[in-house]
NUBANU-209885 format. One record per residue (C-alpha): residue number from 1; x, y negated, z negated. Coordinates in Angstrom, 2 decimals, m for minus. Example, Ala and Ser with C-alpha at 12.3 -4.5 7.8 and 13.67 -1.06 7.14 Angstrom:
! residues 2
R; num; X; Y; Z
R; 1; 12.30; 4.50; m7.80;
R; 2; 13.67; 1.06; m7.14;
! end
This chain:
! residues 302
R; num; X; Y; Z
R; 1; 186.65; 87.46; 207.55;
R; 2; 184.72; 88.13; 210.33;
R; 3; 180.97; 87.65; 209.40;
R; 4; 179.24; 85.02; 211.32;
R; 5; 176.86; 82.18; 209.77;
R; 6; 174.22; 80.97; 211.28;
R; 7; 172.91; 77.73; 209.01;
R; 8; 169.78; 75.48; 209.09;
R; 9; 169.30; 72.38; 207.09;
R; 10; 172.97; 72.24; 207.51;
R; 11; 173.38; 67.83; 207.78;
R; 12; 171.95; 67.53; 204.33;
R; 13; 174.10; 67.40; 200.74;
R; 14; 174.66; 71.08; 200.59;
R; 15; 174.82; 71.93; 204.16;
R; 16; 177.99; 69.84; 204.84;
R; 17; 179.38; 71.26; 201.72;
R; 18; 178.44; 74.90; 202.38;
R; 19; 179.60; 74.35; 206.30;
R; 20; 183.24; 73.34; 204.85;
R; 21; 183.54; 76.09; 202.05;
R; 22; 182.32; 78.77; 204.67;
R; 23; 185.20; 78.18; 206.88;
R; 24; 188.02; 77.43; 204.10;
R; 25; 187.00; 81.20; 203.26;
R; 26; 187.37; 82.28; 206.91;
R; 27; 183.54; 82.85; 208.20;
R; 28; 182.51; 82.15; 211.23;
R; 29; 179.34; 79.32; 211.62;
R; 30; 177.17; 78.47; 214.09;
R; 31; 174.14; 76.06; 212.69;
R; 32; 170.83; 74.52; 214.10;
R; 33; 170.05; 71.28; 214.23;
R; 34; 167.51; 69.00; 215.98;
R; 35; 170.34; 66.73; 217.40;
R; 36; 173.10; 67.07; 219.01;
R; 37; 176.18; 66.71; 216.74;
R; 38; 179.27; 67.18; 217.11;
R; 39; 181.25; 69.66; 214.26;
R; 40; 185.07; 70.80; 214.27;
R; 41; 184.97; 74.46; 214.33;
R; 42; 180.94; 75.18; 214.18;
R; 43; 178.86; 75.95; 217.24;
R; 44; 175.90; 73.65; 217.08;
R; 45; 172.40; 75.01; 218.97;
R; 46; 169.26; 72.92; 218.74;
R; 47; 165.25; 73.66; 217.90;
R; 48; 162.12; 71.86; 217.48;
R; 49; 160.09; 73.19; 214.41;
R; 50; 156.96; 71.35; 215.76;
R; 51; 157.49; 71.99; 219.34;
R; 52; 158.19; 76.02; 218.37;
R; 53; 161.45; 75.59; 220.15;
R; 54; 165.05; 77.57; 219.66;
R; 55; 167.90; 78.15; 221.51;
R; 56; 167.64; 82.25; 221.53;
R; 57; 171.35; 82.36; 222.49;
R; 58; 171.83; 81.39; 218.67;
R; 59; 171.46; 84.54; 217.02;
R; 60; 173.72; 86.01; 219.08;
R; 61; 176.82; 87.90; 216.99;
R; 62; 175.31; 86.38; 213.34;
R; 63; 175.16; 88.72; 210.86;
R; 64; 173.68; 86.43; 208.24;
R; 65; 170.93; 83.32; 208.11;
R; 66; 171.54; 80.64; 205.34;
R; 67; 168.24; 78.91; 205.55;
R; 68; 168.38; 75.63; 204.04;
R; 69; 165.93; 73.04; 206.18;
R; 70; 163.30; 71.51; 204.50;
R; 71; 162.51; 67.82; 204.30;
R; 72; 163.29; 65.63; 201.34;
R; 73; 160.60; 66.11; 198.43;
R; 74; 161.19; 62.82; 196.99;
R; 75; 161.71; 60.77; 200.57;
R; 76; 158.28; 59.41; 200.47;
R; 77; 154.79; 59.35; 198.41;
R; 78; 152.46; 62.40; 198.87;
R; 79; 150.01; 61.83; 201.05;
R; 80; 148.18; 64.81; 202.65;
R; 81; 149.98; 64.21; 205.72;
R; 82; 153.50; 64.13; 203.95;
R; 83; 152.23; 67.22; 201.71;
R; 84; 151.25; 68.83; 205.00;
R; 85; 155.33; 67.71; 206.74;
R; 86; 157.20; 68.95; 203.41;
R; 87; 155.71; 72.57; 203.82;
R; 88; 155.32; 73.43; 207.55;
R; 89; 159.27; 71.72; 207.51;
R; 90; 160.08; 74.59; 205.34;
R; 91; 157.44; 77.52; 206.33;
R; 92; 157.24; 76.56; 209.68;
R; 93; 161.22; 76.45; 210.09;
R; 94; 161.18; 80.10; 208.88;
R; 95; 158.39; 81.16; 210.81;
R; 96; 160.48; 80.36; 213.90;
R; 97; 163.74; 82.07; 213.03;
R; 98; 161.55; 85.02; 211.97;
R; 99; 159.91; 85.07; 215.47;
R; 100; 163.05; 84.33; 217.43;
R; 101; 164.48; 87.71; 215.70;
R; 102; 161.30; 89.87; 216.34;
R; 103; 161.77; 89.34; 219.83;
R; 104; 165.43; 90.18; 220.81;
R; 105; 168.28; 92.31; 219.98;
R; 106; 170.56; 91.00; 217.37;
R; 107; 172.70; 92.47; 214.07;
R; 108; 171.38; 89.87; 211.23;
R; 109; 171.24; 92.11; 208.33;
R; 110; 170.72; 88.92; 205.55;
R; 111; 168.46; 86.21; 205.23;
R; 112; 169.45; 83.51; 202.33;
R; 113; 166.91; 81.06; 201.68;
R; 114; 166.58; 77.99; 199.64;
R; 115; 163.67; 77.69; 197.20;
R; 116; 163.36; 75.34; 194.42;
R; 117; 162.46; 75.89; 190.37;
R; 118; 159.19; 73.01; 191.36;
R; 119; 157.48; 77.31; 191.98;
R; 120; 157.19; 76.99; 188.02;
R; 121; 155.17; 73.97; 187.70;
R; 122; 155.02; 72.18; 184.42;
R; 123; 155.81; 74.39; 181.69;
R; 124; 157.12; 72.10; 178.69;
R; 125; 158.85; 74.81; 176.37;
R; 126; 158.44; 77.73; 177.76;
R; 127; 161.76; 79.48; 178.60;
R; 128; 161.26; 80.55; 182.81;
R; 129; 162.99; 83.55; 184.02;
R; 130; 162.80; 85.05; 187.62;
R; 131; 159.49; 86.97; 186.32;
R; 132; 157.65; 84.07; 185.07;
R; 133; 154.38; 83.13; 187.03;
R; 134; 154.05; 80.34; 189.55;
R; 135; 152.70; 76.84; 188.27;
R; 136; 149.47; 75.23; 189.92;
R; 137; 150.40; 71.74; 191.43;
R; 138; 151.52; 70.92; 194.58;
R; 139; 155.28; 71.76; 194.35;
R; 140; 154.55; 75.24; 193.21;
R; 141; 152.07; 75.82; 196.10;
R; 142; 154.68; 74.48; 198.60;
R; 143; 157.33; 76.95; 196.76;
R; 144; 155.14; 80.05; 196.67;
R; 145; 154.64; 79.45; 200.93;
R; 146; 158.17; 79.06; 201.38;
R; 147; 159.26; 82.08; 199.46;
R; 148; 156.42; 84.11; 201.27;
R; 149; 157.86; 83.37; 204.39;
R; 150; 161.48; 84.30; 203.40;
R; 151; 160.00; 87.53; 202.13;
R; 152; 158.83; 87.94; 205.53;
R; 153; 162.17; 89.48; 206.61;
R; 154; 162.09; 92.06; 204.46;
R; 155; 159.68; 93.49; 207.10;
R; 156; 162.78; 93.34; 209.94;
R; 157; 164.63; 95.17; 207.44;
R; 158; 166.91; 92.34; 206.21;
R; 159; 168.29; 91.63; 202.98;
R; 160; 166.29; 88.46; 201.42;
R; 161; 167.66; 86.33; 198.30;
R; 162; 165.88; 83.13; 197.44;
R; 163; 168.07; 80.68; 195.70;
R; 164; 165.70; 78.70; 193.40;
R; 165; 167.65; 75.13; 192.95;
R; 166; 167.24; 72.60; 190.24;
R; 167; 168.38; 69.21; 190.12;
R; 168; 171.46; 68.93; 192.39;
R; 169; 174.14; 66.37; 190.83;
R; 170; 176.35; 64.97; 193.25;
R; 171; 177.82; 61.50; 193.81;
R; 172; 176.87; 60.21; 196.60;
R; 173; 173.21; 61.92; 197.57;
R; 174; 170.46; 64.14; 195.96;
R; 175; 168.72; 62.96; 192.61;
R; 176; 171.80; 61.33; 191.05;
R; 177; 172.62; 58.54; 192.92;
R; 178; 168.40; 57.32; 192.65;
R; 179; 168.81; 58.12; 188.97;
R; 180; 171.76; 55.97; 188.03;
R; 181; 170.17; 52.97; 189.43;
R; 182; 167.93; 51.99; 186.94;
R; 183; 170.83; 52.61; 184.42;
R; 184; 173.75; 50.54; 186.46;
R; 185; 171.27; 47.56; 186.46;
R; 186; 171.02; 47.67; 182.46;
R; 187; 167.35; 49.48; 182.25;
R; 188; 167.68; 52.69; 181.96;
R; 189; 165.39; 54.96; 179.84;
R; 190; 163.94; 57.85; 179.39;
R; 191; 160.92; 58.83; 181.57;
R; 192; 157.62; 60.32; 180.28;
R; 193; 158.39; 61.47; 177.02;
R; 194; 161.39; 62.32; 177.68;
R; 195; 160.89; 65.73; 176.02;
R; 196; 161.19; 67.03; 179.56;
R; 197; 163.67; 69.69; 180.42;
R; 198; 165.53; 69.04; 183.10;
R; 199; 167.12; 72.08; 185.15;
R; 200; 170.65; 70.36; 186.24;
R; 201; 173.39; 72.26; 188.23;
R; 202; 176.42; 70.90; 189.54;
R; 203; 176.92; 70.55; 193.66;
R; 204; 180.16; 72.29; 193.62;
R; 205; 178.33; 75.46; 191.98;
R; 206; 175.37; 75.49; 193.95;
R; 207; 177.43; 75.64; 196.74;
R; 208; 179.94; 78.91; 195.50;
R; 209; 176.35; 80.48; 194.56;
R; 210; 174.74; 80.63; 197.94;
R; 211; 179.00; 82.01; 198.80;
R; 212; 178.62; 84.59; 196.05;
R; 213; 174.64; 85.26; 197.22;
R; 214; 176.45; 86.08; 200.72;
R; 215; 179.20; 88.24; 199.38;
R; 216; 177.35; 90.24; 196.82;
R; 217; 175.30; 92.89; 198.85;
R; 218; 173.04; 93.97; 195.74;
R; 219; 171.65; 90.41; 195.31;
R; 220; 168.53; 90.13; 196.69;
R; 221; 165.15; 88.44; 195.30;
R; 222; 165.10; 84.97; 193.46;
R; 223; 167.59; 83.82; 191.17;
R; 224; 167.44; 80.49; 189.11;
R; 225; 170.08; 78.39; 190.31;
R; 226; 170.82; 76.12; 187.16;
R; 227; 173.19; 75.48; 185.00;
R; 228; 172.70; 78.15; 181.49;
R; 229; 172.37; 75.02; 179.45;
R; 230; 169.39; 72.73; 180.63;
R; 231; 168.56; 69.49; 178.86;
R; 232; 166.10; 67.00; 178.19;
R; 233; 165.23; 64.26; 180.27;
R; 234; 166.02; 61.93; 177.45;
R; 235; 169.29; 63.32; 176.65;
R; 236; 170.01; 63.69; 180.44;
R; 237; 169.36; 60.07; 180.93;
R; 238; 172.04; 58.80; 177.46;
R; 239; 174.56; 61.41; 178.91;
R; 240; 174.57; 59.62; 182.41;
R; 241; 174.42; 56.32; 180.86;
R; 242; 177.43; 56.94; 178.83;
R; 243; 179.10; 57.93; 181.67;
R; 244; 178.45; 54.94; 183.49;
R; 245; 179.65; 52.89; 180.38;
R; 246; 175.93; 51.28; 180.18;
R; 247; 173.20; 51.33; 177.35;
R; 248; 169.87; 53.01; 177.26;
R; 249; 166.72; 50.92; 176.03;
R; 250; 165.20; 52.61; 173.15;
R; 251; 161.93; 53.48; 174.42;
R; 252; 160.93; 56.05; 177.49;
R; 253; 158.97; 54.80; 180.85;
R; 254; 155.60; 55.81; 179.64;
R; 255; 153.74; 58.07; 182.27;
R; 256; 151.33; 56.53; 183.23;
R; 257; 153.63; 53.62; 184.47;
R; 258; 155.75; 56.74; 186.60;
R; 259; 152.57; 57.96; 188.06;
R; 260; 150.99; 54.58; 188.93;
R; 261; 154.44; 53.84; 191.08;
R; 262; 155.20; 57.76; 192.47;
R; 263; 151.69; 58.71; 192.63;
R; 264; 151.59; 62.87; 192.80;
R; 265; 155.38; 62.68; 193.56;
R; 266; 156.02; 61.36; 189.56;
R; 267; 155.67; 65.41; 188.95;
R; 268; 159.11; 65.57; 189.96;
R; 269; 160.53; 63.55; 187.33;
R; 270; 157.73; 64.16; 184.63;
R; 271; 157.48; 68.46; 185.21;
R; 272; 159.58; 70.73; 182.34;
R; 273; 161.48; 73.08; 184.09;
R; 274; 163.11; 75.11; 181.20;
R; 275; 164.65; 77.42; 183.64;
R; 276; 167.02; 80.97; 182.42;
R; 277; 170.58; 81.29; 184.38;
R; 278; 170.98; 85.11; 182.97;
R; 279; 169.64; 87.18; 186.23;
R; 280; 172.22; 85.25; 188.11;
R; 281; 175.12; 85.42; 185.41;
R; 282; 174.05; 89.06; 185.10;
R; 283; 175.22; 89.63; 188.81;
R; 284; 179.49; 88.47; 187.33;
R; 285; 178.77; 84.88; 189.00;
R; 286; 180.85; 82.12; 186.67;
R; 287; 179.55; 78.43; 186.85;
R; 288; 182.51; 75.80; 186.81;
R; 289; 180.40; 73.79; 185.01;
R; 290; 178.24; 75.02; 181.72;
R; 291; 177.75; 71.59; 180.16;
R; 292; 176.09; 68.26; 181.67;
R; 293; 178.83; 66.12; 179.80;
R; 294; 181.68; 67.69; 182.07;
R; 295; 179.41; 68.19; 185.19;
R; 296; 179.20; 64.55; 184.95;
R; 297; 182.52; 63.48; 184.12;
R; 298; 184.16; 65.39; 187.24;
R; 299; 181.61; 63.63; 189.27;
R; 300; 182.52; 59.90; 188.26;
R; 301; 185.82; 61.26; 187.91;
R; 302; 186.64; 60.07; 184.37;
! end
């Protein structure tokens, strides 16, 4: 394998994860990062998003960008000002990689980017495919800027897929660890009215579908990245519990106790995100992990 990688956003859950399975299958990666770090086998160059900042020397011999920076949704309450950081963190990011390769010679021929299913909004019921119109609150504005700018590179000529991610499950960072506190402490319930759907996906698969995204040369667009079987928040919340051996109280959070605590942010936790796998299954891609019950059992490791 001799395709070189050039990653952003590469310190967070799926970066480390991607950076490892990248070069276990032999690919070369380089990744850019606002500090200096130090990782075995990856050439690290540094940029400043605000400060419009980039090591040119960094596209030198890539072939393809993963595109994964973008500050933490759920870090901090939205305020204008933290509204304002979440999308220039992701827009702005791509705005300076696009700029970097207007203005010299290089051989990237794909650009991968991250994207999240918050572009659909709240849409209780309604089944979302690919094709499905962009919601109206603030996570679907920040999702339709960030896709625009990926779609930006289309005008270099590159090949552009926008992954579309759900809820991430993994261990030790993401949603899941914020998730199982209130049920390890013998309170957990189900939020809103916990009719919710919840658009899970397992971290070992959203990493091998950003590796298939890379390998398969006729992807390109958005794809859904969730699991094919979504679930409600209520029966995501007694799945987790009985993984964790603990009970669940019989009544939900009401929501108007989530949005007096999260504010704005409670959309992340109170939206329905009934979100279609089939445009990505339709490309031959095969998800380790189909059901929330085993997805959570090889993460606790039970």
């Amino acid at each position: 394998m001799d395709q070189h990688i050039l990653l952003t956003g590469a310190t967070g859950m799926l970066g480390k994860e991607l950076i490892k399975s990248l070069l276990e299958t032999g690919y070369k990666v380089s990744i850019l990062s606002r500090k200096s770090v130090s990782i075995p086998d990856v050439k690290v160059f540094l940029w400043d998003v605000d400060k419009r900042e980039i090591d040119k020397h960094c596209m030198e011999g890539v072939d393809t960008i993963i595109h994964l920076a973008g500050e933490n949704l759920a870090k901090e309450k939205w305020t204008e000002e933290r509204k304002k950081v979440i999308i220039d963190s992701r827009v702005g990011s791509a705005g300076l990689l696009f700029d970097t390769l207007s203005a010299g010679v290089n051989q990237v021929k794909n650009f991968i980017s991250a994207a999240a299913v918050g572009y659909y909004g709240n849409r209780g019921d309604e089944i979302l495919t690919e094709e499905s119109p962009a919601g109206n609150d603030f996570m679907a504005e920040c999702c339709i800027q960030w896709e625009l700018a990926a779609d930006r590179f289309k005008k270099l000529d590159l090949r552009v897929v926008k992954i579309r991610t759900g809820v991430v499950l993994s261990k030790d960072d993401g949603a899941l660890p914020q998730m199982s506190v209130p049920i390890k402490s013998f309170v957990g319930a189900p939020l809103g009215t916990g009719k919710q759907w919840v658009p899970w996906i397992h971290h070992g698969d959203m990493t091998q579908i950003y590796l298939h995204a890379l390998k398969d040369d006729f992807m390109q667009g958005t794809y859904n990245a969730c699991a094919p079987f979504p679930v409600t928040n209520k029966t995501f919340t007694k799945a987790l519990a009985k993984e964790l051996h603990r009970p669940v109280w019989p009544f939900s959070v009401p929501k108007l106790v989530m949005k007096t605590i999260l504010g704005e942010m409670s959309a992340v936790v109170l939206n329905s995100t009934n979100t279609s796998a089939q445009k990505l299954l339709s490309t031959g891609f095969i998800f380790s992990y189909t059901q929330l019950e085993d997805a959570l059992s090889n993460i606790y490791g039970s």
